[in-house]
C-alpha positions as CSV (number, residue, x, y, z in Angstrom):
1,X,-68.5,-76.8,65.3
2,X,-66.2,-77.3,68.6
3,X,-63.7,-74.3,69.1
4,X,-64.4,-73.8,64.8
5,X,-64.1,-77.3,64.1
6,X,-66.3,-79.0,61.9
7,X,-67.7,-82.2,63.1
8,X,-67.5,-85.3,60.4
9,X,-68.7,-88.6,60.3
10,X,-65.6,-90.7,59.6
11,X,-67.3,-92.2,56.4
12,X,-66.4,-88.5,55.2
13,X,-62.4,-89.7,55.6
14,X,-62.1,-93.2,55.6
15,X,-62.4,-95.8,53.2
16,X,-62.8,-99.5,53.7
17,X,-60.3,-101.7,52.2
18,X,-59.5,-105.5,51.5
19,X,-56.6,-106.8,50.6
20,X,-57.7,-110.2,50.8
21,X,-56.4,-113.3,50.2
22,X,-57.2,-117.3,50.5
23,X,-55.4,-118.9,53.2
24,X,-53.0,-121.4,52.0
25,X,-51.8,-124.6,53.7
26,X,-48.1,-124.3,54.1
27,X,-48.0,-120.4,54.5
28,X,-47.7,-118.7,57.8
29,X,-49.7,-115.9,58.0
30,X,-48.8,-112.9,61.0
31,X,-52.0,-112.1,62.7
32,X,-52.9,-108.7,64.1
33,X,-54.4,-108.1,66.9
34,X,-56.4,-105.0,68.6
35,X,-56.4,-104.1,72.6
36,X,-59.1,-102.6,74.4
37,X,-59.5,-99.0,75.9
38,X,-56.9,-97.5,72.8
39,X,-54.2,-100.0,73.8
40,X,-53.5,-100.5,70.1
41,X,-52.7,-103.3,67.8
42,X,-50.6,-105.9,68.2
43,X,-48.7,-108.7,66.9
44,X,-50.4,-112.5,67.2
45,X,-49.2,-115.8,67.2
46,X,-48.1,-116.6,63.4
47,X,-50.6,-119.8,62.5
48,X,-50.4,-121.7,59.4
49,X,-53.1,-120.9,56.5
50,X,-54.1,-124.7,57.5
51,X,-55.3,-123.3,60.7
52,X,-57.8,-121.2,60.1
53,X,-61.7,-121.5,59.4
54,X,-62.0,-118.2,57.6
55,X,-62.0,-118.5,53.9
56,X,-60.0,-115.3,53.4
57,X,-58.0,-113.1,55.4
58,X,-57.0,-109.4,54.7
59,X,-53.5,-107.6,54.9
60,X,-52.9,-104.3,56.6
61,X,-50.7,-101.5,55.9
62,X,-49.2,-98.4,57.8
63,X,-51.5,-96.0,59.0
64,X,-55.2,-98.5,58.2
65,X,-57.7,-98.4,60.9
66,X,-58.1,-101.8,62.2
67,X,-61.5,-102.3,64.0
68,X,-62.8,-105.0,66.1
69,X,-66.5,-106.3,65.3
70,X,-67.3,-107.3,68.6
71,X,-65.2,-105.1,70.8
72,X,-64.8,-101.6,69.2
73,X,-67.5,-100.5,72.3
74,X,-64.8,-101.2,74.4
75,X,-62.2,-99.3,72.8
76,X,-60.7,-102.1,70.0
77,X,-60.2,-100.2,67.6
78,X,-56.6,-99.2,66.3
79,X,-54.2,-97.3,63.8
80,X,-51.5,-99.6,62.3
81,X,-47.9,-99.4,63.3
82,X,-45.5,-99.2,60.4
83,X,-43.7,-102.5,62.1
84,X,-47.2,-104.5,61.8
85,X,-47.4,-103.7,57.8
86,X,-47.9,-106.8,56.3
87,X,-50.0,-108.8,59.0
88,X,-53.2,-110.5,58.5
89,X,-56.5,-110.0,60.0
90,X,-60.0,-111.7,59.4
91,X,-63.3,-110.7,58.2
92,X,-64.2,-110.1,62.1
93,X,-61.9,-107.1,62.0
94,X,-62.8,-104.6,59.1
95,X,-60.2,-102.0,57.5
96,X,-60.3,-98.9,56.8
97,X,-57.7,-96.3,55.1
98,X,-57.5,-92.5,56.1
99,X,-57.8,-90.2,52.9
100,X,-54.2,-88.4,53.5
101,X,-55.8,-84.5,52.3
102,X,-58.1,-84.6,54.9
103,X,-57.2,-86.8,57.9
104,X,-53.5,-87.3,60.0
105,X,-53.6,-90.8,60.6
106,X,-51.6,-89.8,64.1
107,X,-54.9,-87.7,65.0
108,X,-57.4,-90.7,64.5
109,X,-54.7,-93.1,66.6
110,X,-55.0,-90.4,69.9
111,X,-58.9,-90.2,69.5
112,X,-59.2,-93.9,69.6
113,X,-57.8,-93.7,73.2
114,X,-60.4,-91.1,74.5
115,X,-63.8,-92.0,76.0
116,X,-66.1,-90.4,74.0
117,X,-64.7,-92.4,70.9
118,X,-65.8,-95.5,72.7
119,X,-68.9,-94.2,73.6
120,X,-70.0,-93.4,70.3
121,X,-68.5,-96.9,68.7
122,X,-70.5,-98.6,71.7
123,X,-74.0,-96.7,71.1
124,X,-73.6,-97.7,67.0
125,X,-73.2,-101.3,68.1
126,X,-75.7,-101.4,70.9
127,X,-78.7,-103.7,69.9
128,X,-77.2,-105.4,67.2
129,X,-77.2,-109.5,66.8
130,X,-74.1,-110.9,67.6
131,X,-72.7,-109.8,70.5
132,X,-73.6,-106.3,69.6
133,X,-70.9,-106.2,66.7
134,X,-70.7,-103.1,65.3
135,X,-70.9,-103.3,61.1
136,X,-68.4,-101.2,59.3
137,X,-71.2,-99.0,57.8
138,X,-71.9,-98.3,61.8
139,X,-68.3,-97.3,62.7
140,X,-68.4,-94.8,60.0
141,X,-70.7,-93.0,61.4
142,X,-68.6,-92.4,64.3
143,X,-68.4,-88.8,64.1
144,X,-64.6,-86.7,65.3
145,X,-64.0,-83.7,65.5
146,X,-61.4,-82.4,62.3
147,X,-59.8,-79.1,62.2
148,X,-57.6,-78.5,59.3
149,X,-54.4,-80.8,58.7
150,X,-52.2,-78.6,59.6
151,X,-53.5,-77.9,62.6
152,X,-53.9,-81.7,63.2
153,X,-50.3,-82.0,62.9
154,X,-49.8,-79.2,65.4
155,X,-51.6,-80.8,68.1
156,X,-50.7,-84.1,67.4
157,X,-46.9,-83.0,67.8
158,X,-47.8,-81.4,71.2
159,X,-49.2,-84.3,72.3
160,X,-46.5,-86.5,71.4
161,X,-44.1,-84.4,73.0
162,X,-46.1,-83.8,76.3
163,X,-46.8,-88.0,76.0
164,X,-43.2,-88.8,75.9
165,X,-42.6,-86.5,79.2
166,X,-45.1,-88.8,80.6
167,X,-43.7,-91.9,79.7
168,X,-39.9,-91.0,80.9
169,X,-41.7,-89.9,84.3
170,X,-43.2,-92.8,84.1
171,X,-39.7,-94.6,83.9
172,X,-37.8,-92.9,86.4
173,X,-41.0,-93.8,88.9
174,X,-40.1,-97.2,88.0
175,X,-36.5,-97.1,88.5
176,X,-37.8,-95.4,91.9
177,X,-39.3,-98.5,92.6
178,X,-36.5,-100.6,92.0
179,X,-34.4,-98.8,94.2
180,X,-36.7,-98.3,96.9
181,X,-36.8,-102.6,97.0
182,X,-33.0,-102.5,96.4
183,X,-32.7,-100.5,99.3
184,X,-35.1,-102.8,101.6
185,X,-32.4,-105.5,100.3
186,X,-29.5,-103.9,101.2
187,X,-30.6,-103.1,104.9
188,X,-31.4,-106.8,105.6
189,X,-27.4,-107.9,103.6
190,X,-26.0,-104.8,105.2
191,X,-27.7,-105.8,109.0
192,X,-26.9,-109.6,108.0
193,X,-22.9,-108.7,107.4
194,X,-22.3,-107.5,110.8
195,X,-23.7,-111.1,112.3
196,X,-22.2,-114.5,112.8
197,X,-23.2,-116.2,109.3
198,X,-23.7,-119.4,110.4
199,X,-26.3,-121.4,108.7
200,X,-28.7,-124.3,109.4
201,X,-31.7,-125.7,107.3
202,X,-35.0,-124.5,107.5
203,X,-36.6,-127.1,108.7
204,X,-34.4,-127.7,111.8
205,X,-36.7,-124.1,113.2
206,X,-39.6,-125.8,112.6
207,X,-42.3,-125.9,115.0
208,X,-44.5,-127.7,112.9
209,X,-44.4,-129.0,109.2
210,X,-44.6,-126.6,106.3
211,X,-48.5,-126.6,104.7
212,X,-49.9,-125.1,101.7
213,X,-53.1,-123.5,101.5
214,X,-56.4,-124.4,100.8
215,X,-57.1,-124.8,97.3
216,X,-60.7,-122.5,96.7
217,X,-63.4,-123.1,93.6
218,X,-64.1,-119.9,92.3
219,X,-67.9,-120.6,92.6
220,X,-67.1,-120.3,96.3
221,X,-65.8,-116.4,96.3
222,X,-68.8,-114.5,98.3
223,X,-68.8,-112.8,101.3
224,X,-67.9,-115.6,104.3
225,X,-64.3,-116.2,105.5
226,X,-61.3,-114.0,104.8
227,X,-58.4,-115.7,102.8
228,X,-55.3,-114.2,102.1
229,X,-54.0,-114.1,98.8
230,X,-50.4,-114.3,97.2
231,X,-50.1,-110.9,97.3
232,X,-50.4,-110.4,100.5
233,X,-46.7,-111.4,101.4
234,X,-45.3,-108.8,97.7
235,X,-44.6,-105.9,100.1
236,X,-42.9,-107.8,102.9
237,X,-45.2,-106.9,105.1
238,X,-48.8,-108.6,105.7
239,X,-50.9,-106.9,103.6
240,X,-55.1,-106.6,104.9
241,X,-56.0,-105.7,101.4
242,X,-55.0,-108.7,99.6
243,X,-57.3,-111.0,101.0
244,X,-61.0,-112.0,99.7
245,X,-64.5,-113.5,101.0
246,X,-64.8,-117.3,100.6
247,X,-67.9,-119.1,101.3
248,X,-66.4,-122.3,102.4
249,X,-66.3,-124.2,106.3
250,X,-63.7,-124.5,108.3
251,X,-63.8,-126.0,111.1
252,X,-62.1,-124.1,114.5
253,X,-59.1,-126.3,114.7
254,X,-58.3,-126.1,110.9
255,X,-54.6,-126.1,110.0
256,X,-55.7,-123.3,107.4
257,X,-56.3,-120.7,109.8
258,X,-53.4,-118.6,110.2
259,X,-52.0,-117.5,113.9
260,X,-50.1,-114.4,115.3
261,X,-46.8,-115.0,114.3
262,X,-47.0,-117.1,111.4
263,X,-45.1,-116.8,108.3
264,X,-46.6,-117.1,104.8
265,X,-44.3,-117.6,101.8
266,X,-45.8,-117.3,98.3
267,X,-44.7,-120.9,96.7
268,X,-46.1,-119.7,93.2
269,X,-46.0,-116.0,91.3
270,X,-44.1,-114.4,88.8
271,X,-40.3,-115.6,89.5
272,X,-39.4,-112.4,91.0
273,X,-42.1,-112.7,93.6
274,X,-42.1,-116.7,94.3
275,X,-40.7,-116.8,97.8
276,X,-41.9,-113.5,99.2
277,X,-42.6,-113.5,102.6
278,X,-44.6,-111.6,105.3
279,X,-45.5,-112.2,109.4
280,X,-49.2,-112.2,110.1
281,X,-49.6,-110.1,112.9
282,X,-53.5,-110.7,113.9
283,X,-54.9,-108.4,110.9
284,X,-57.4,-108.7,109.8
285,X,-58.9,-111.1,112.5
286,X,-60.2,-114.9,111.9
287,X,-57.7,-115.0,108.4
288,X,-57.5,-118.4,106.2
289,X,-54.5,-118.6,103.9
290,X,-55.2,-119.9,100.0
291,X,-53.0,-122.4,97.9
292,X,-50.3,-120.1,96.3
293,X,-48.5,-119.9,100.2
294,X,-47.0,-121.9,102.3
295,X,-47.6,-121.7,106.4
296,X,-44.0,-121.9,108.2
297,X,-44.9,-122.1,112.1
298,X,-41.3,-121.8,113.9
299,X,-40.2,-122.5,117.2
300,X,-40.3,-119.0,118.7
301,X,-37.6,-119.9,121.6
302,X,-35.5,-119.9,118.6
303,X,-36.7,-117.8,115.7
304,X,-38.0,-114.1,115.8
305,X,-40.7,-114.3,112.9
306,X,-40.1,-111.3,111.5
307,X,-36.4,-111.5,111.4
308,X,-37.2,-115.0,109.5
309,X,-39.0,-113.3,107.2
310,X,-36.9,-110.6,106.3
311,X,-33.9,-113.2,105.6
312,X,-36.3,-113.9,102.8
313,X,-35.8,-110.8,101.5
314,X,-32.2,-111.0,101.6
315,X,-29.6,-111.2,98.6
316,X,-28.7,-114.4,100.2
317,X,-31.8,-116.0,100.2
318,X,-32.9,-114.7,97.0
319,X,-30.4,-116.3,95.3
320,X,-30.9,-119.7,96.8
321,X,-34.7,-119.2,96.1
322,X,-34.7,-118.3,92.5
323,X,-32.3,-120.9,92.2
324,X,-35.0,-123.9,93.5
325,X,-37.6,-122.2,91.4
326,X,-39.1,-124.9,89.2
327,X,-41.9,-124.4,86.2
328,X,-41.9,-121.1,83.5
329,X,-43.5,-117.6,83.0
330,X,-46.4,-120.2,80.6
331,X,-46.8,-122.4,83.6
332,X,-46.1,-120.2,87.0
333,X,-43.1,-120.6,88.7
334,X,-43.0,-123.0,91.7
335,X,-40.6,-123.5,94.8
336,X,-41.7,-126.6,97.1
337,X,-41.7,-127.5,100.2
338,X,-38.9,-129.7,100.0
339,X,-36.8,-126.8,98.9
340,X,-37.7,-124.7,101.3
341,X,-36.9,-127.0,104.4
342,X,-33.7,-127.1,102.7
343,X,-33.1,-123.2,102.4
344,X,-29.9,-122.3,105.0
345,X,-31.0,-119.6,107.1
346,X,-29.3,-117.8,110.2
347,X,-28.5,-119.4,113.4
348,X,-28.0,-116.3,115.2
349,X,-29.0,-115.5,118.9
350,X,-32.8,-114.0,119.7
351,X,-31.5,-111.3,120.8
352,X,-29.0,-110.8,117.6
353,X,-32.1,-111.5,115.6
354,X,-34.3,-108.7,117.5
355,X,-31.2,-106.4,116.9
356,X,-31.3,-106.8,113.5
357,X,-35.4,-106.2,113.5
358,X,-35.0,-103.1,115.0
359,X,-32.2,-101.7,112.9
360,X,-35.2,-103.0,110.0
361,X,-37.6,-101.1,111.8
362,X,-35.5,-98.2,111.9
363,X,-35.6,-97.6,108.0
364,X,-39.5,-99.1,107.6
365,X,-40.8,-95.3,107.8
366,X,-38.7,-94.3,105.0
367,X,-39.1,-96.9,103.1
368,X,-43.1,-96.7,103.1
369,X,-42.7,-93.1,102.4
370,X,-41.5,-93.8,99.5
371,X,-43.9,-96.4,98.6
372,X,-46.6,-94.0,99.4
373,X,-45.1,-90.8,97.0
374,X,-44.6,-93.6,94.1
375,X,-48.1,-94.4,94.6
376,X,-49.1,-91.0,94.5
377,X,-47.1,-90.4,91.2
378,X,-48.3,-93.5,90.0
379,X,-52.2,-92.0,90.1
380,X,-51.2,-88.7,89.0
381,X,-49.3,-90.0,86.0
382,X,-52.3,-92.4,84.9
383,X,-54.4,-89.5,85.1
384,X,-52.4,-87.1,83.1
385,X,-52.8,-88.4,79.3
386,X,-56.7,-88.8,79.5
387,X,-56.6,-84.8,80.8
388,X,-54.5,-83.9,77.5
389,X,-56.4,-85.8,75.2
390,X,-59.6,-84.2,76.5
391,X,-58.0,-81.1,76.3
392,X,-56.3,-81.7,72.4
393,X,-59.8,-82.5,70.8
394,X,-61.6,-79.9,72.8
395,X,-59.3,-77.3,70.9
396,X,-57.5,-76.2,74.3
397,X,-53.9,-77.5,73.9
């Protein structure tokens, strides 16, 4: 008893069902997937009943509990969505249906996001052949705590309610976000409109030609030169913690080895983040740059790095960029080198350029504060639904 609940196994309130049916050639059949960690179920490619090795497959309906043989220790294990009614799943994921006069179906979907859910699903399965599947006589021995159904529709209510507060927080901390990077943008268009806009190409600041990085085998991640990776240039600014340990050699005179005042452009990313840019300004020491970036070395009689690389950041060049941007979301968005020797960019004075870095620099603090309280909500809000949950089954909410 927890708080006056009983403790049940879950054989007690579910009952294992098959709706099965031979897979026919010509038919598509809508496959359902299950997360891990409580993520839920979800809706698979379509396949034809051609397609498939299994000799049957089974159809789910609102409200079944959909678990996954091999992964239910790690949290796959789900409550079906009235949209996914009607999708297919194999023998490797065994169904179960809730008894409705003693279980909310809402009240087993929250417990299959807590911990000590997965816990017990991974102990059942521990040991067993297969990849430690866990058999369907296992999971119902899964054991959850059940007050009343009332009372489980009580709590489940509360939950829901103090969820969806999460969520719209959650939201507005995005929109946050967006606004914090629109107003980065609108500095650099804003500090750009009160300048000569006369434009050259690229390549005519050039110091040296454009280079990609080195391409690294994973086998060779370990603990010997630093590389930065694409993300080191998402912020704008260089970013220590986005590099990794290579074992590879490089000689001293490498082109791959970054210097104080370099520029690295990420050539491949999401499309959003193809063509962001960041200075390298000596940290962390002795740095290597990998494939995903290109090195642009300017001629610093000419070109302030930093002002270059905020341009990047501009409304100007962000359209040009995402405008050059070959390759899809399936195949990772590309700009080239060509394109980017092509880019127009300012040809403004040093000394208009350093302007326009300080006026930058100027609204840098406020800009990282806000970076820094987003991340802050960020962690608090990730940590607030596994504190309710706890709380809900414990009887305390």
């Amino acid at each position: 008893m927890k708080n006056g609940w009983p403790t049940v196994a879950l054989g007690e309130v579910l009952q294992p069902v098959v709706r099965g049916e031979t897979p026919q050639p010509g038919k598509l059949y809508r496959q359902l997937g299950v997360r891990l960690w409580g993520e839920g179920a979800y809706a698979r490619e379509a396949i034809d009943g051609s397609e498939t090795r299994y000799p049957t497959f089974s159809r789910v309906e609102a409200d079944d509990v959909v678990v996954n043989k091999i992964w239910a220790r790690n949290g796959s294990v789900a409550v079906v969505r009235e949209e996914l009614a009607g999708y297919y799943v194999s023998t490797e994921f065994p169904t179960f249906a809730p008894r409705p006069d003693r279980l909310e179906p809402r009240w087993m979907h929250w417990l299959t996001k807590t911990p000590g859910f997965w816990q017990q699903c991974d102990e059942r399965a521990r040991g067993t052949s297969g990849k430690n599947r866990i058999r369907p006589e296992q999971f119902l021995q899964v054991e959850i705590p059940l007050p009343a159904l009332g009372e489980q529709r009580r709590i489940v209510a509360r939950i829901e309610q103090l969820a969806a507060q999460i969520e719209e927080a959650r939201r507005l901390r995005y929109k946050a976000a967006e606004e914090t990077e629109a107003l980065r943008r609108h500095a650099i268009d804003a500090a750009l409109s009160h300048s000569s806009l006369a434009r050259e190409p690229l390549e005519r600041f050039l110091a040296e030609p454009l280079i990609n990085g080195l391409s690294i085998p994973k086998a060779s991640i370990g603990s010997g030169i630093t590389f930065a990776k694409v993300g080191v240039v998402n912020t704008g600014k260089f970013n220590a913690e986005e590099t990794k340990q290579v074992d590879v050699n490089l000689s001293a005179d490498s082109p791959y080895w970054l210097k104080r005042g370099d520029i690295v452009v990420s050539r491949g990313n999401t499309s959003d983040l193809v063509g962001r840019a960041a200075v390298y300004e000596g940290r962390p020491p002795k740095c290597a740059f990998a494939d995903l970036l290109i090195r642009i070395r300017v001629k610093r009689d000419e070109v302030e790095p930093r002002f270059l690389a905020a341009f990047f950041h501009s409304s100007e060049a962000r359209t040009y960029i995402e405008s050059q941007i070959i390759g899809s979301s399936s195949t990772m968005p590309k700009i080239s080198q060509p394109k980017l020797r092509a880019m127009p960019v300012p040809s403004l004075p040093l000394t208009e350029q350093r302007r326009i870095v300080g006026y930058l620099d100027g609204l840098a603090g406020k800009v990282a504060a806000l970076a820094r309280l987003q991340s802050e909500t960020a962690s608090e809000l990730d940590a607030l639904l596994p504190s309710i949950l706890d709380k809900a089954f414990k009887g305390e909410l």
